[in-house]
C-alpha positions in Angstrom: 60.1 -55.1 74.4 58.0 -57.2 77.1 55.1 -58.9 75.7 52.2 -57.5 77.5 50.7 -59.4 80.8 47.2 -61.3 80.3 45.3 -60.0 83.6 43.6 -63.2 84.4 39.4 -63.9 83.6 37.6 -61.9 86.0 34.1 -63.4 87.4 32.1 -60.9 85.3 34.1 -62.4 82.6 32.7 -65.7 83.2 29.6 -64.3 84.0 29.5 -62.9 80.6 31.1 -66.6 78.9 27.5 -68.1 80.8 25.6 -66.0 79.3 26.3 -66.4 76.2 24.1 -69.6 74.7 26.8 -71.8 73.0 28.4 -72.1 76.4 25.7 -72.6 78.5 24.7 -75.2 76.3 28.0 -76.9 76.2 28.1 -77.4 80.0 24.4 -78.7 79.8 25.2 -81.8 77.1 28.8 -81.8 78.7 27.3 -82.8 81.9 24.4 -84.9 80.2 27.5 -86.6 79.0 29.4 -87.3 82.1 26.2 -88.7 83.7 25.4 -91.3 80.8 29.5 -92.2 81.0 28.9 -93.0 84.4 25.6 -94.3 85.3 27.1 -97.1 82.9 30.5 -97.2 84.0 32.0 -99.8 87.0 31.2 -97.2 89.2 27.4 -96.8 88.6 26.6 -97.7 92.3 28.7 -94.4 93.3 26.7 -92.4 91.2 22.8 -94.1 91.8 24.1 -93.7 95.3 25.0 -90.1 95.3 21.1 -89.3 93.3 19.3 -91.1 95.3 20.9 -90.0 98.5 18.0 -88.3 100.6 19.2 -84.4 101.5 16.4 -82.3 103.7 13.3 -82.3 106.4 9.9 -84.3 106.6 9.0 -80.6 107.8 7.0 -79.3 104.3 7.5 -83.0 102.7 11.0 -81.6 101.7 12.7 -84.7 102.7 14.3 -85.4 98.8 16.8 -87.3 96.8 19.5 -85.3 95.5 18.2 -86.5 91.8 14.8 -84.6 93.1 16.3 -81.8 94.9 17.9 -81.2 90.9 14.9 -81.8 89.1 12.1 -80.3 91.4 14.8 -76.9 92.8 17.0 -76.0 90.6 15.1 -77.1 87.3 12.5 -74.5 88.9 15.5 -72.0 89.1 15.9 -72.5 84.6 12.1 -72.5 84.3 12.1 -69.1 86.2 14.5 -67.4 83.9 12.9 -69.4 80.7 9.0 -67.3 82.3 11.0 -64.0 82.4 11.5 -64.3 78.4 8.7 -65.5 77.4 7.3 -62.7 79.0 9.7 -60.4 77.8 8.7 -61.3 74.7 4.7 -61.5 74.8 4.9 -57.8 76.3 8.2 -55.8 74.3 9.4 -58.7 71.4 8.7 -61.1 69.0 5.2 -62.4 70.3 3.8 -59.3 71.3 1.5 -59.9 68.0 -1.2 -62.4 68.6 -1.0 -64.2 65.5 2.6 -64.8 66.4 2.0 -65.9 69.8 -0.9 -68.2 69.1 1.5 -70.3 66.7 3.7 -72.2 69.4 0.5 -72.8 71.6 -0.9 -74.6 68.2 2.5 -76.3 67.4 2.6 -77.4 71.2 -0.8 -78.5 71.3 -0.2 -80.5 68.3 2.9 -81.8 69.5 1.5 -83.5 72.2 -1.6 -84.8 70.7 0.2 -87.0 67.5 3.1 -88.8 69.9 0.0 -89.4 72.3 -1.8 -91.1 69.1 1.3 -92.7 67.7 2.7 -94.1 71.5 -1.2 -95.4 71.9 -1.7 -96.9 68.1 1.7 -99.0 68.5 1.2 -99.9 71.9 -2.8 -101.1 71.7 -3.8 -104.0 73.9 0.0 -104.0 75.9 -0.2 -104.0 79.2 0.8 -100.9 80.8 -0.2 -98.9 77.6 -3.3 -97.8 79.7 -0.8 -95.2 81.3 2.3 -95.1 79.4 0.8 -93.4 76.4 1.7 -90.1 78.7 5.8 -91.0 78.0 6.2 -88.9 74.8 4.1 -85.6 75.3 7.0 -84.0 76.9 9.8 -82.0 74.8 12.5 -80.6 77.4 13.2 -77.3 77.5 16.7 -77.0 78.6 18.0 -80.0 76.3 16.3 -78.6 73.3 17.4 -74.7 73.5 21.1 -76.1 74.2 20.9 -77.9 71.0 19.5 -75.3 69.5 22.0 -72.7 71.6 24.9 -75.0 70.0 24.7 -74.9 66.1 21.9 -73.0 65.5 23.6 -69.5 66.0 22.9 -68.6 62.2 19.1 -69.2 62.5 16.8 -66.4 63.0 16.6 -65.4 66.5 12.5 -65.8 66.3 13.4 -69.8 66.1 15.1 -69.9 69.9 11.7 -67.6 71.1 9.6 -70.2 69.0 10.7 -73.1 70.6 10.7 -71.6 74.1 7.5 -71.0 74.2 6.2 -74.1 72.3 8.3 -75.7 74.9 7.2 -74.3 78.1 3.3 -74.8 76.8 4.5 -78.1 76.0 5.6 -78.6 79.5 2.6 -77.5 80.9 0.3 -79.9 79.3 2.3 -82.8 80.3 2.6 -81.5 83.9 -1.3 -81.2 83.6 -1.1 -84.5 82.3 0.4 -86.1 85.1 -1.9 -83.8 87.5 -4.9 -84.9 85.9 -3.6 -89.1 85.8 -1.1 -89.6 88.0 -2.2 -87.7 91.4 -4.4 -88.9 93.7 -4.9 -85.9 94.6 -4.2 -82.2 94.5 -3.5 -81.0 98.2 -5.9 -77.8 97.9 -4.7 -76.1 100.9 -1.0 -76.1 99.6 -2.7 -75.0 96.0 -4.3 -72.1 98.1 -1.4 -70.8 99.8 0.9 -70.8 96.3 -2.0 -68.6 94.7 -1.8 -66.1 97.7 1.6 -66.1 97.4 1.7 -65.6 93.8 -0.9 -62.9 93.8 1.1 -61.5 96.6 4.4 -61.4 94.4 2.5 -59.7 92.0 1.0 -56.8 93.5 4.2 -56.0 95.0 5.6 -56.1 91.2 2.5 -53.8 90.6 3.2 -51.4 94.0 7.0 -51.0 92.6 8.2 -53.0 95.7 12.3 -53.7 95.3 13.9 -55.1 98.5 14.8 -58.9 97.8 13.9 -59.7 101.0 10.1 -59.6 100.0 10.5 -61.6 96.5 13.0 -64.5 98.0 10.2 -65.5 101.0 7.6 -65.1 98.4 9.3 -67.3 95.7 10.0 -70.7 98.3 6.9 -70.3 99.3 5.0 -70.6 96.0 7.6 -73.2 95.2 7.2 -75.1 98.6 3.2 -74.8 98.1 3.2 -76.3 94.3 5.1 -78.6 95.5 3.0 -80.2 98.3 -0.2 -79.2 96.0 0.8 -82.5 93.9 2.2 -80.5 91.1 6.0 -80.6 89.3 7.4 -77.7 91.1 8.9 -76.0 88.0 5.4 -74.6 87.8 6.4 -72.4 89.9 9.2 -70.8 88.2 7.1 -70.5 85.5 4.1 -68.8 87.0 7.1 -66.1 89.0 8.9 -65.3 85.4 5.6 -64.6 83.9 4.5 -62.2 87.1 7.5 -60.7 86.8 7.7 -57.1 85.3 9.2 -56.7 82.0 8.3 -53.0 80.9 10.4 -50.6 82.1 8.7 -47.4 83.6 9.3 -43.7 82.4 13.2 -42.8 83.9 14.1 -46.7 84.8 17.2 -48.0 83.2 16.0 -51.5 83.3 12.5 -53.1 84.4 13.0 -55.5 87.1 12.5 -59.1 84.8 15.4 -57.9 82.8 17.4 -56.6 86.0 16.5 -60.5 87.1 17.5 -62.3 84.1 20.7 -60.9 84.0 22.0 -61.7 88.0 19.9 -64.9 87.5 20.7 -66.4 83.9 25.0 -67.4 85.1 23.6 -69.1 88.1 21.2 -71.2 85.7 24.0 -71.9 83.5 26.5 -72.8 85.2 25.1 -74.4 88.4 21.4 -75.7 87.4 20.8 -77.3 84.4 24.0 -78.7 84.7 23.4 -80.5 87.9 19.8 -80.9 86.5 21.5 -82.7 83.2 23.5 -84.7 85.7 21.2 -86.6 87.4 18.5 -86.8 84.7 20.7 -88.3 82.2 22.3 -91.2 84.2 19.8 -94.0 82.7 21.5 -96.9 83.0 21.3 -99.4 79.7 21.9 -102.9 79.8 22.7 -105.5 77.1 19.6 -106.9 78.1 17.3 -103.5 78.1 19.1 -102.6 74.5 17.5 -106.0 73.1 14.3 -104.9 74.5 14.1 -101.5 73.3 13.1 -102.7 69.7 10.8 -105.9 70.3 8.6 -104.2 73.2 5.7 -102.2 71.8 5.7 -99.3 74.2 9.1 -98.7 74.1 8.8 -98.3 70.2 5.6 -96.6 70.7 7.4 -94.1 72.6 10.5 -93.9 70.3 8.2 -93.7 67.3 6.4 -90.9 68.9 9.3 -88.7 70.3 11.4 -88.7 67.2 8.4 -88.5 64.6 5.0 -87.9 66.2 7.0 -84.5 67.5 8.2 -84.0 64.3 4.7 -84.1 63.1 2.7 -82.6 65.4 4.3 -79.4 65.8 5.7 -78.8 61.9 2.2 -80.2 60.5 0.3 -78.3 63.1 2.4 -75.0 62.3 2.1 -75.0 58.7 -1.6 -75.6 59.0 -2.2 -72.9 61.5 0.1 -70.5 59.2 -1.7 -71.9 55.8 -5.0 -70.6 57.0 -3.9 -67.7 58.3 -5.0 -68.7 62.0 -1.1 -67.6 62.7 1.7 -65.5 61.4 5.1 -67.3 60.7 7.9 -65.8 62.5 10.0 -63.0 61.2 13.0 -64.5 58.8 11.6 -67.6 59.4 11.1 -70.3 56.6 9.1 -73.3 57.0 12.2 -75.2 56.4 13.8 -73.6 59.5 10.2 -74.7 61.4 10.7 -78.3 60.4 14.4 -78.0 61.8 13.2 -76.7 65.2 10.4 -79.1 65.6 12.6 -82.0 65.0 14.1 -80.8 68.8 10.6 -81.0 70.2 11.6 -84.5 70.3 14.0 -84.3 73.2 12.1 -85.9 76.1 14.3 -86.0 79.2 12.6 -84.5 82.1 9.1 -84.8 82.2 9.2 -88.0 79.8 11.5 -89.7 82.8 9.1 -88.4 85.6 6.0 -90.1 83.7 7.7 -93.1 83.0 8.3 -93.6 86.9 5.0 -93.0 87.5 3.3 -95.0 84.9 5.1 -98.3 85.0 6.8 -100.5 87.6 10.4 -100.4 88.1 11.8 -103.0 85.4 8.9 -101.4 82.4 9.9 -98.2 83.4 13.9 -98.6 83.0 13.3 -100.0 79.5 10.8 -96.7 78.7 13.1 -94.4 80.3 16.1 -96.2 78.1 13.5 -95.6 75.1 13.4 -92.1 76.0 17.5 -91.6 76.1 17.7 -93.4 73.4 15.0 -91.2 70.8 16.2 -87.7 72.8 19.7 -88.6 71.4 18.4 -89.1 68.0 16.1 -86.0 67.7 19.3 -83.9 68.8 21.4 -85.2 66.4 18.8 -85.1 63.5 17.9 -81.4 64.7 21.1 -80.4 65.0 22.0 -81.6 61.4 18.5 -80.3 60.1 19.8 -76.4 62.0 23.3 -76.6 60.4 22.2 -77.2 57.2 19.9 -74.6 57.6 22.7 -72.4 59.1 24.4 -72.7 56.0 21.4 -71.8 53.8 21.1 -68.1 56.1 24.8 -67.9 55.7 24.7 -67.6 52.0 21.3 -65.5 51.8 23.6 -62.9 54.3 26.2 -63.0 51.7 23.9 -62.6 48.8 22.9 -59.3 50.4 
């Protein structure tokens, strides 16, 4: 008898592999891995070359490197799909309860405020600390849910939607950050037209409007406006998901976020945040930037405040918040399981990159952004270690019961 034939994988079958958060987040840190290989490889030039090859038009200010193109566009593209659950859940899930969706606000406000402190107390009286202090307010979003996507698949689900939000509020305060510090200024005009367009997106979502051909105009322009405004495009995809319409009505299958989310979420997987991880995490390092990294006081500042001002800010903050009963703790959630997520709040990447740019001159900035690398690699493997453990802890209390 014939063994039977394997038909081979369909595209919905790797449509359905993307979706699923282990392998989205391999691909991410697979590519993160292949950019750090060769942005310090003998073939670096090839790869500085290819990011900071310019792709587009003056026409709209549009005329971008590849590495922004990645970090402005297609980061925008994850961000969208990371607004469409958090709204999802602030309308239908797990933060429909105020208590519970006040916590990650607290635990991101306090995650920016003690690696400000920290970055600024280490730092005092070093030039460039004036604007550096900025570095380690940022906790990135993708990094940290792939992390979390990889070994924490035996934590509660309410710890994936607690750091997405206290990651995207996170994100917003350092992209308010860099609006309020680092912009000359905001181009109101542009600012103008992305609110008409976003108001226009959603009263369409409110009139029941469908046709794509409505929402896809709509969306470049609100991302074209942000980004001439002044302000990190990603915005943007924030401001769409979170427009978007979650609840289904009376008769409808599916409401249109969710309808969304599920065309949108491969694309993000497999195509953004990878190219995204690409060109963000090709920070070249040098024998001489490595000696640096632990004598200069900003660098430490900022490695100090990633790895444990993060730590601190959002756990303390959390458990304070829940202690007086100004929040409720997620569902299945112990605090030991909060103090393994937080420990991710330390991955800086993105924004952290972005501000070191802008705050320092080129050769400052190289050694912050190696400080950054080099504290976002520790945070992941000390929150991946902390979620593994605490894997193994849920494991047991399943088997118990």
């Amino acid at each position: 008898m014939s063994a039977p034939r394997l038909s081979p994988p369909s595209p919905s079958d790797f449509a359905r592999y993307l979706r699923t958060e282990t392998f989205g987040g391999l691909i991410l840190l697979g590519a993160a891995a292949v950019a750090l290989i060769w942005a310090n490889s003998p073939w670096a030039d090839a790869y500085l070359s290819l990011r900071d090859a310019h792709v587009g038009t003056d026409v709209l200010g549009l005329d971008l490197t590849i590495g922004h193109w990645a970090q402005e566009a297609l980061l925008a593209v994850f961000f969208f799909v990371a607004g469409l659950e958090l709204k999802r859940e602030i309308v239908l899930g797990e933060l429909s309860s105020l208590k519970q969706a006040i916590l990650p606000v607290f635990a991101a406000v306090g995650g920016v405020v003690v690696p400000i402190v920290i970055c600024i107390a280490i730092g005092w009286g070093t030039a460039g600390i004036e604007k550096a202090w900025a570095i380690p307010a940022a906790t990135d979003i993708a990094f940290a849910l792939g992390v979390l996507a990889l070994v924490g698949s035996r934590i509660p689900s309410s710890a994936r939607v607690f750091l997405l939000a206290l990651a995207v509020v996170d994100d917003l305060i350092a992209i308010a950050i860099i609006a309020a510090v680092f912009t000359d200024s905001l181009d109101l005009v542009a600012l103008a037209v992305a609110a008409a367009a976003m108001a226009l997106y959603w009263w369409c979502q409110r009139r029941r409007i469908t046709t794509r051909f409505v929402y896809i105009p709509l969306a470049i322009i609100t991302w074209v406006a942000v980004y001439n405004a002044g302000i990190h495009a990603t915005i943007a995809g924030v401001a769409l998901g979170l427009l978007t319409r979650v609840r289904p009505d009376p008769g409808e299958d599916c409401a249109p976020g969710s309808r969304l989310e599920h065309r949108i979420q491969p694309i993000s997987a497999a195509i953004c945040v990878p190219l995204f991880a690409l060109f963000a995490a090709g920070v070249p390092i040098s024998a001489p930037i490595v000696g640096d990294l632990f004598s200069d006081r900003i660098a430490i500042g900022i490695m100090v405040g990633l790895v444990v001002g993060k730590t601190i800010g959002i756990f303390g903050t959390s458990w304070l918040c829940i202690r007086l009963r100004l929040a409720a703790k997620p569902e299945g959630f112990f605090v030991r399981d909060l103090l393994a997520v937080a420990i991710l709040g330390g991955i800086g990447f993105t924004v952290s990159l972005l501000i070191a740019d802008l705050a320092l001159p080129p050769a400052e900035a190289e050694l912050a952004k190696a400080a950054v690398l080099l504290s976002s690699m520790v945070a992941s493997l000390l929150g991946a270690a902390a979620l593994i453990r605490r894997g193994r802890v849920h494991s047991r209390l399943l088997d118990d019961d």
